[in-house]
MIDO-989776 format. One record per residue (C-alpha): residue in three letters; x, y, z. Coordinates in Angstrom, 1 decimal, decimal comma. Layout:
BEGIN
[pt Ala; [X; Y; Z]]
...
***
This chain:
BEGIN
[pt Unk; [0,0; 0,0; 0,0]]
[pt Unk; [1,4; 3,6; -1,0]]
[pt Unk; [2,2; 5,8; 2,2]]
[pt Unk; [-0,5; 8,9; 2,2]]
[pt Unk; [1,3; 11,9; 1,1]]
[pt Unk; [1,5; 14,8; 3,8]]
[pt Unk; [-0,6; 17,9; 2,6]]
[pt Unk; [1,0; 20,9; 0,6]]
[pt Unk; [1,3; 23,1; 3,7]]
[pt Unk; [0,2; 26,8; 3,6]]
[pt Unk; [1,3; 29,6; 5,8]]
[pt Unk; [-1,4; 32,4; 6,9]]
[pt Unk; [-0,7; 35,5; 8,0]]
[pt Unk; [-3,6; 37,0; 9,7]]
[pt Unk; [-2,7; 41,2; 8,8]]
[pt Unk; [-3,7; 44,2; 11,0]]
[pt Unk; [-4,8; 42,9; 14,4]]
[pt Unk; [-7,7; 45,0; 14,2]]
[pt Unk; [-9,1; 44,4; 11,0]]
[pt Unk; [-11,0; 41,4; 9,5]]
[pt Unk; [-7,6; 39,4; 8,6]]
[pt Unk; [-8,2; 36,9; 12,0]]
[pt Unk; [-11,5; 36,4; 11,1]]
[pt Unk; [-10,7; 35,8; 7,8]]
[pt Unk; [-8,3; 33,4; 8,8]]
[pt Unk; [-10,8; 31,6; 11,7]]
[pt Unk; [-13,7; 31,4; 8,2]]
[pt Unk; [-10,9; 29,2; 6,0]]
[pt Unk; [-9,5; 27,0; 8,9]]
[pt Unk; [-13,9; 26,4; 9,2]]
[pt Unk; [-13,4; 25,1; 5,7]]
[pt Unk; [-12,8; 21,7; 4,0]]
[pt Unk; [-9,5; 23,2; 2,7]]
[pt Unk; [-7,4; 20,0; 1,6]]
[pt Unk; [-4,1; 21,8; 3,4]]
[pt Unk; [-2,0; 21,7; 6,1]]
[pt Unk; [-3,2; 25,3; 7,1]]
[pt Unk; [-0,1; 27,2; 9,6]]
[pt Unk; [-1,4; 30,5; 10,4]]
[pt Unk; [1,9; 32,6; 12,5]]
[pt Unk; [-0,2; 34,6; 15,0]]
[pt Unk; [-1,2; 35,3; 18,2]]
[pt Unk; [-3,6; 32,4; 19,2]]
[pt Unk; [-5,5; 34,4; 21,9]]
[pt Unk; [-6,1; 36,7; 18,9]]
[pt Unk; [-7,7; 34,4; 16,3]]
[pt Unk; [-9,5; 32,4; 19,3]]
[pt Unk; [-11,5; 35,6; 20,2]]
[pt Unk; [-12,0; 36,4; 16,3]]
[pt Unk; [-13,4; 32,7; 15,9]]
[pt Unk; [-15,9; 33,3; 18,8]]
[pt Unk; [-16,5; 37,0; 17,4]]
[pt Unk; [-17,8; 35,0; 14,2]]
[pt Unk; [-19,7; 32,1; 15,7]]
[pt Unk; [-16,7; 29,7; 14,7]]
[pt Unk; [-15,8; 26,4; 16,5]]
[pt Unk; [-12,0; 26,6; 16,1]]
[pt Unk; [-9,5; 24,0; 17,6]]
[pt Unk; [-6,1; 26,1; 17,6]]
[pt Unk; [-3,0; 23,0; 17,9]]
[pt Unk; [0,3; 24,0; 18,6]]
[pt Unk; [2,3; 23,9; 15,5]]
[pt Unk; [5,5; 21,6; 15,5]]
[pt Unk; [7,2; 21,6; 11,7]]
[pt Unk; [8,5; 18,0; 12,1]]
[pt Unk; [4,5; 16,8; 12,0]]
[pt Unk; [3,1; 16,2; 8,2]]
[pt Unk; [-0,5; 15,7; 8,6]]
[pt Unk; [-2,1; 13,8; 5,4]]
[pt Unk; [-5,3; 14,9; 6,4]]
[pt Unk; [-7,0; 18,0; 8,4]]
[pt Unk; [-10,6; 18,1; 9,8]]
[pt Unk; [-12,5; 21,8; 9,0]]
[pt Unk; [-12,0; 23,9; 11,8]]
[pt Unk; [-8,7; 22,6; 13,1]]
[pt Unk; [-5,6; 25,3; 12,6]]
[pt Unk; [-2,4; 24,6; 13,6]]
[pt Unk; [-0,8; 28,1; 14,8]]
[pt Unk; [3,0; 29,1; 14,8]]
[pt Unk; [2,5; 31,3; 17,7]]
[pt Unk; [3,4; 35,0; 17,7]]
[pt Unk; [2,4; 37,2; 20,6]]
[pt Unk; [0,9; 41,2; 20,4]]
[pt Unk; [2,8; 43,9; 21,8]]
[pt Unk; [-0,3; 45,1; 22,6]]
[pt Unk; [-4,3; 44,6; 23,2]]
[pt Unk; [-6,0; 44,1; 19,8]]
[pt Unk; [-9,1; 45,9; 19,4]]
[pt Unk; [-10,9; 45,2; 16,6]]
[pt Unk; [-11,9; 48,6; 14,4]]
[pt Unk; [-9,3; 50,4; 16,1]]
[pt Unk; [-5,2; 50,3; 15,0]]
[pt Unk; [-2,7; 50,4; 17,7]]
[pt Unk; [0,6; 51,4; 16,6]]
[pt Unk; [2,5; 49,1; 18,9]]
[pt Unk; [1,3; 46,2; 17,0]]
[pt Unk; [3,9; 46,8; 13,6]]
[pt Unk; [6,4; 45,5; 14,8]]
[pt Unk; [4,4; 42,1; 15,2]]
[pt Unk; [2,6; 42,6; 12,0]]
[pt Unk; [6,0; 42,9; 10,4]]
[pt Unk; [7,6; 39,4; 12,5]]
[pt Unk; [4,6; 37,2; 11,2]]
[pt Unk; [5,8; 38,1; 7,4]]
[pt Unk; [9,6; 38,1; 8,7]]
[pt Unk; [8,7; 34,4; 10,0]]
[pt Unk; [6,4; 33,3; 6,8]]
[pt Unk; [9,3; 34,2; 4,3]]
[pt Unk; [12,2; 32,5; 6,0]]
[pt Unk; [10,2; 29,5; 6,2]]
[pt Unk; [9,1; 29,6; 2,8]]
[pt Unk; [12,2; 30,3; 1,6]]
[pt Unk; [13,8; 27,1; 3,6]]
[pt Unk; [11,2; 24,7; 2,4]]
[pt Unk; [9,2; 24,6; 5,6]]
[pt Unk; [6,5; 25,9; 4,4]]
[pt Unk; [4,8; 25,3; 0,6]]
[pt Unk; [3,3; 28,5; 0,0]]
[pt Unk; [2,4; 31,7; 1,9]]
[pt Unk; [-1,1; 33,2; 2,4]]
[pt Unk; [-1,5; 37,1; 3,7]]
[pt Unk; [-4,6; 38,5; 5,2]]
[pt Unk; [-4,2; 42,2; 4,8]]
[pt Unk; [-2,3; 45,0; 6,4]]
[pt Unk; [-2,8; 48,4; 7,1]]
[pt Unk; [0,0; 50,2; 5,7]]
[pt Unk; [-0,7; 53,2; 7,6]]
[pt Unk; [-0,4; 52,5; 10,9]]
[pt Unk; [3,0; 50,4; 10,3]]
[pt Unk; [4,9; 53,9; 9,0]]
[pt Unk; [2,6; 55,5; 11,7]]
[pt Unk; [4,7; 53,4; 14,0]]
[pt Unk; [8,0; 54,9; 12,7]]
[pt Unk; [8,3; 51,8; 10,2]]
[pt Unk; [8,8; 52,4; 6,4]]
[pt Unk; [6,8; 50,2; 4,7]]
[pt Unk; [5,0; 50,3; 1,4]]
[pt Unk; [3,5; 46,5; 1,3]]
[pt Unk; [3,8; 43,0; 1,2]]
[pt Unk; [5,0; 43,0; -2,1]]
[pt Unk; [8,0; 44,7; -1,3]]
[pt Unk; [8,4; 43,4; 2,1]]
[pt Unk; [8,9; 39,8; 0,4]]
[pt Unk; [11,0; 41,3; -2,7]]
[pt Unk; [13,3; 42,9; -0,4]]
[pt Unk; [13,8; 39,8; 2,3]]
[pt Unk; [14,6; 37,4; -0,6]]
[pt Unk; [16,5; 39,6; -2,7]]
[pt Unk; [14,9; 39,5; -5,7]]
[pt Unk; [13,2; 41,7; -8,2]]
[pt Unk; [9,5; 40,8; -8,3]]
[pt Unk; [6,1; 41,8; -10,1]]
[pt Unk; [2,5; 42,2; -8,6]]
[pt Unk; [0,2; 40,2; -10,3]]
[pt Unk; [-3,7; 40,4; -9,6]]
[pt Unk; [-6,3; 37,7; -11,1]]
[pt Unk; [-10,1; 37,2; -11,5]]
[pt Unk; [-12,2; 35,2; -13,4]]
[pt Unk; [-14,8; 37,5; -15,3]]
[pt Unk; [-17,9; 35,5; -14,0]]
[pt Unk; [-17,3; 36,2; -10,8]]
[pt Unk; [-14,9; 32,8; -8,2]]
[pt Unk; [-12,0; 32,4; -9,5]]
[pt Unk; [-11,3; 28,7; -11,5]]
[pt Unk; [-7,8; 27,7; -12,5]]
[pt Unk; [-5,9; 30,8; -11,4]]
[pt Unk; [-8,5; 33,1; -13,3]]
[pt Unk; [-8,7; 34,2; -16,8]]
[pt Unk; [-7,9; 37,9; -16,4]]
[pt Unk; [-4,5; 38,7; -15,4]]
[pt Unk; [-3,4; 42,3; -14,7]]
[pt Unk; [0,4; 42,7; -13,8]]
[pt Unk; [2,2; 46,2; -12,5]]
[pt Unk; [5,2; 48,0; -14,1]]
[pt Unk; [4,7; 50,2; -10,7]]
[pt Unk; [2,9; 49,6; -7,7]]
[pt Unk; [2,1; 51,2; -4,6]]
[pt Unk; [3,8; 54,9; -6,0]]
[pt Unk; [2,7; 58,6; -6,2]]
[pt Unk; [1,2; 58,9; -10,2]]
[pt Unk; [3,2; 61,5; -10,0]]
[pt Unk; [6,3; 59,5; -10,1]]
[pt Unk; [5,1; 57,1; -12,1]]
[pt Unk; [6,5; 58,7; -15,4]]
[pt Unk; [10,2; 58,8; -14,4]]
[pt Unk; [9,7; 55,1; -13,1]]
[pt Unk; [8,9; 53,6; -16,7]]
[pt Unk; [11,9; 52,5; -18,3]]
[pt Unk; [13,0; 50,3; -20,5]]
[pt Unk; [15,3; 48,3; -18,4]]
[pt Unk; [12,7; 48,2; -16,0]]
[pt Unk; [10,1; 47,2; -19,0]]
[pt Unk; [12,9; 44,6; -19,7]]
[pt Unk; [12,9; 43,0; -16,0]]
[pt Unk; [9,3; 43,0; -15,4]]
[pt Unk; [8,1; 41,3; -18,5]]
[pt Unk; [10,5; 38,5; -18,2]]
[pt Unk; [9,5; 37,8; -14,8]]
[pt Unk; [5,6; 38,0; -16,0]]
[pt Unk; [6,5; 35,3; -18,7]]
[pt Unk; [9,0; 32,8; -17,1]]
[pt Unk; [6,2; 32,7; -13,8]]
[pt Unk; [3,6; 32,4; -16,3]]
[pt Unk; [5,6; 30,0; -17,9]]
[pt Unk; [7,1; 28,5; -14,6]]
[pt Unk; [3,9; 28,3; -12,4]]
[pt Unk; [0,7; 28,8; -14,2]]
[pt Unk; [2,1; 26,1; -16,6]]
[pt Unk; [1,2; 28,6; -19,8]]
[pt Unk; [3,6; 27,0; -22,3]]
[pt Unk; [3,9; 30,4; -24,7]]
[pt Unk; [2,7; 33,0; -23,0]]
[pt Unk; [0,4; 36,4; -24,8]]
[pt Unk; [1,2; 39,4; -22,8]]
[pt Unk; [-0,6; 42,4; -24,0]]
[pt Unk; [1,7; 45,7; -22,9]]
[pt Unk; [-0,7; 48,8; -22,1]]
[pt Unk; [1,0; 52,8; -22,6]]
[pt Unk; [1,2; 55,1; -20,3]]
[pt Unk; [-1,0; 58,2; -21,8]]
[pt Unk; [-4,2; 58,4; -23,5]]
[pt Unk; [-4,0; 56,6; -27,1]]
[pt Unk; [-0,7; 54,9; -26,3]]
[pt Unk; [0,8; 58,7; -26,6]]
[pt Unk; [-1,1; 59,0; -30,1]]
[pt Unk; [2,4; 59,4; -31,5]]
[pt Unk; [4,1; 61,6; -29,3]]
[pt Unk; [1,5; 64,0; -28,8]]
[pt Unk; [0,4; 62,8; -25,8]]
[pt Unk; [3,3; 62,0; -24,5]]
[pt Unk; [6,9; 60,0; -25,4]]
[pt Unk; [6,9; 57,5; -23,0]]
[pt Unk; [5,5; 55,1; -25,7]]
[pt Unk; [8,1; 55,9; -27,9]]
[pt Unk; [11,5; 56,4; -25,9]]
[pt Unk; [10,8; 53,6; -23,0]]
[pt Unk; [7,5; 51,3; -23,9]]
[pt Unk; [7,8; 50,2; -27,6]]
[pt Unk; [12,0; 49,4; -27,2]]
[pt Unk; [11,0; 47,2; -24,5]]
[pt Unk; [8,4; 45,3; -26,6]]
[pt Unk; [11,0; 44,7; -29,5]]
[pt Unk; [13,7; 43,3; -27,0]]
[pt Unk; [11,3; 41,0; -26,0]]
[pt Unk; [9,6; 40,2; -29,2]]
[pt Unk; [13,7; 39,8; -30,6]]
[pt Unk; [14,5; 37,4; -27,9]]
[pt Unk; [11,3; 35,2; -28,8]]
[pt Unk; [8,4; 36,3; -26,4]]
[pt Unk; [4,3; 36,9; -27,3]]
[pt Unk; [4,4; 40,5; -26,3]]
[pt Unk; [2,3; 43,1; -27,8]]
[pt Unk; [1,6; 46,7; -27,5]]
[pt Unk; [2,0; 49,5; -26,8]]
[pt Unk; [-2,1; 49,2; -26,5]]
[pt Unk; [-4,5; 52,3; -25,4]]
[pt Unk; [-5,3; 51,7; -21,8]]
[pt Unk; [-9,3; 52,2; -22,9]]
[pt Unk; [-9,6; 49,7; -25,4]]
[pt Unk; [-7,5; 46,9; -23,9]]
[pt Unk; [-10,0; 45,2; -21,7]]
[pt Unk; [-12,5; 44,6; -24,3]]
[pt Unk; [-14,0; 41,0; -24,4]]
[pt Unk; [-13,1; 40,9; -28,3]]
[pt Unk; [-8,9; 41,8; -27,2]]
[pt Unk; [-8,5; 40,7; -24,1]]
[pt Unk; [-9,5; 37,1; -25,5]]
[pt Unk; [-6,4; 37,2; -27,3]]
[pt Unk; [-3,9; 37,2; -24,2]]
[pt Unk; [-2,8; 35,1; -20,8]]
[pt Unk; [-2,2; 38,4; -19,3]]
[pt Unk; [-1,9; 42,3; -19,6]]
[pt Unk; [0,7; 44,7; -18,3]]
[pt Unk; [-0,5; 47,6; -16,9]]
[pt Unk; [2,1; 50,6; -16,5]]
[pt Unk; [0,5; 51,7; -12,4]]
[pt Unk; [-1,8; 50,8; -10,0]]
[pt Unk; [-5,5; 52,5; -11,0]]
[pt Unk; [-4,7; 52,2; -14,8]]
[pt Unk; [-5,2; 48,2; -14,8]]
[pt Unk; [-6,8; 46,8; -10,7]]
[pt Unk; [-9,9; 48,9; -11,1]]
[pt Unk; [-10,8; 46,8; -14,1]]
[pt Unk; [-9,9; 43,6; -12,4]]
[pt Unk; [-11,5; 44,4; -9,1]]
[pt Unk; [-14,6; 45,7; -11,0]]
[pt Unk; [-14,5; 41,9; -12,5]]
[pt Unk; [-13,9; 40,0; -9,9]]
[pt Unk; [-13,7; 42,0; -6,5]]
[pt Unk; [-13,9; 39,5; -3,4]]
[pt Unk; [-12,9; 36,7; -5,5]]
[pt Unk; [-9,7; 37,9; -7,0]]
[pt Unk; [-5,9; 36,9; -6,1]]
[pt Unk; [-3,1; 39,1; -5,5]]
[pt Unk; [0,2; 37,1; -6,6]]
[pt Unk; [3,9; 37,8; -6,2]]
[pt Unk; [5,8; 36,7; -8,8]]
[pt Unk; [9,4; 36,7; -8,7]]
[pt Unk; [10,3; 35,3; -5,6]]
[pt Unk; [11,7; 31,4; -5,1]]
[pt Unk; [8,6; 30,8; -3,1]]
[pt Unk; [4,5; 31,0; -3,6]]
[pt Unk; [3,2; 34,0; -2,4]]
[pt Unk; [-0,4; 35,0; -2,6]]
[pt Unk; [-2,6; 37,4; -1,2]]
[pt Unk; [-6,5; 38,6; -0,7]]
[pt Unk; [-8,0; 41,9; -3,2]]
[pt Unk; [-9,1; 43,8; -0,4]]
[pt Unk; [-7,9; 46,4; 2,5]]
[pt Unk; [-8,1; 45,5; 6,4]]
[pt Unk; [-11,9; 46,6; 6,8]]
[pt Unk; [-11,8; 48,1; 9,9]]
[pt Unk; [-15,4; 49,2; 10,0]]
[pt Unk; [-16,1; 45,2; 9,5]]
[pt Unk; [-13,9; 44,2; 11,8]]
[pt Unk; [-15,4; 42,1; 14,8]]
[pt Unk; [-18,8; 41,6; 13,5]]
[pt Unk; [-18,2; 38,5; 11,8]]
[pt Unk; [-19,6; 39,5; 8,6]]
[pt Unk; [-16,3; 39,6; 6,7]]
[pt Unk; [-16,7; 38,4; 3,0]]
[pt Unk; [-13,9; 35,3; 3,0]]
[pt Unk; [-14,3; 35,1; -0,3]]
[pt Unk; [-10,9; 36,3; -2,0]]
[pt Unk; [-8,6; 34,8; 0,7]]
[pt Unk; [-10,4; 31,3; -0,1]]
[pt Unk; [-9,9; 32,3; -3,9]]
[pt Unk; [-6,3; 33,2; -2,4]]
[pt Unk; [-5,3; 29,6; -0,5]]
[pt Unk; [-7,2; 27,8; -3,4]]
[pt Unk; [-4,9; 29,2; -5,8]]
[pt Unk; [-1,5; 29,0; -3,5]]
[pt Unk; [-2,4; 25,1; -3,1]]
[pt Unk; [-3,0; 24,5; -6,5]]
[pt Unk; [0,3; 26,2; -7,6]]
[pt Unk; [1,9; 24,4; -4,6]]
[pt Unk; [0,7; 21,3; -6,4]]
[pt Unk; [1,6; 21,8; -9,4]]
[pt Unk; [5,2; 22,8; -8,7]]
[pt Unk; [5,3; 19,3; -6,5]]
[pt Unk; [4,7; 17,4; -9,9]]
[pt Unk; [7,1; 19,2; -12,2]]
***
């Protein structure tokens, strides 16, 4: 008889201790989840988020050298972190970053060492963690600077509302959490260069899309309508398309910004590169809100993450919507998967 394999295990991050990420959390332990489920937290925290929401939770002491094959809904093993202060939910305490910050710290090194199959993050308020005397502009670049690497955000939806298969609309950043004022001086073509690569060897690598079609949106209205909108198009865009294109990748572009997410052209690609934040996630999240997936793409490990904000005015009344981080661990285990079998 073949030995049961031990489940892909996923690491949770709960977020801001006063938002909806422990409830959040509590809702996809609750589930029939086929994962070994970690979440690195304070266990008084998601026991009183669990009750909070009406949720019979069994919290289990987490000891790595333990494989479980199986996991009964509601049981959640916890890496245990403690507050540096009372959590109240609705309201942000300050002294809490620095905890916030140590469950990521803890989820990367052991993703990075193998411990751990994939990471999941509940969401943070950015806010209160610079409020705290903390620079910190997001997960993304949390994980991108703690590994080293250069890395791309990634969102994805499917159309007709949960996500299948890790979505059918893709929506990639050039830049991400930065002033649109700087956004101009921050497109360039090295930049182009390094983030398309990384779009198609993880599309490539991870989604298991063999030859992937990227469609590249400009900057300005009408792609720049040849330089009379802008240059942008011309001096950093459309030389990063032909360096790609020379060196034997489906890229395609530059492509107005208001036309690209037609039905009828967005058919034709795997994914589209959007040049800042609110040019390409308002589409996405107009598509798909609550049931999208933010990815990282670019590190050596998994890394996915909910659509949404902390929720503050949510938080505590058990009516959090658990809807994208289930879209979020259903996609982290099914890459997990996959990467097992290649």
């Amino acid at each position: 008889m073949t030995a049961e394999r031990p489940l892909p295990r996923l690491a949770l991050t709960a977020g801001e201790p006063a938002g909806i990420g422990p409830e959040l959390v509590a809702k996809l332990a609750a589930s029939d989840l086929a994962a070994d489920l970690v979440a690195i937290a304070d266990p008084a925290l998601l026991a009183a988020a669990a009750r909070q929401a009406g949720i019979a939770l069994e919290l289990i002491a987490y000891d790595p050298a333990i494989a479980p094959t199986a996991r009964t809904p509601g049981q959640l093993r916890v890496a245990a972190l403690s507050l540096q202060a009372p959590a109240t939910p609705g309201t942000l305490e300050p002294r809490n970053a620095p905890y916030v910050l140590a469950t990521l710290a803890r989820a990367a090194d052991g993703a990075s060492s193998g411990e751990f199959d994939a990471i999941v993050t509940a969401p943070v308020h950015k806010g209160v963690i610079n409020d705290a005397g903390i620079p910190f502009s997001g997960h993304t670049e949390f994980f991108a600077q703690r590994a080293g690497r250069e890395v791309v955000m990634m969102l994805a939806a499917h159309a007709g509302g949960p996500m299948r298969h890790g979505g059918d609309l893709r929506v990639a950043l050039a830049t991400t959490h930065l002033a649109l004022s700087q956004v101009p001086a921050a497109i360039t073509r090295a930049g182009l260069v390094r983030t398309l690569r990384i779009l198609c060897d993880d599309l490539i690598a991870r989604f298991r899309i063999s030859a992937p079609r990227i469609a590249v949106l400009g900057l300005n209205p009408h792609a720049g309508e040849g330089g009379h909108f802008g240059r942008e198009e011309i001096d950093q865009i459309a030389p990063a398309i032909t360096q790609l294109r020379t060196a034997g990748f489906d890229v395609q572009g530059p492509i107005p910004a208001d036309t690209a997410f037609v039905p009828a052209q967005l058919a034709r690609y795997d994914a589209v590169l959007a040049m800042y934040h609110d040019q390409g996630l308002p589409v996405l999240k107009h598509a798909g809100f609550g049931h999208a997936v933010n990815v990282t793409l670019g590190l050596p490990y998994i890394r996915t993450s909910v659509d949404h904000g902390t929720a503050l005015d949510l938080a505590g009344s058990g009516k959090a919507d658990p809807g994208s981080l289930f879209a979020a661990a259903r996609l982290a285990l099914d890459l997990a998967r996959r990467s097992a079998e290649a």
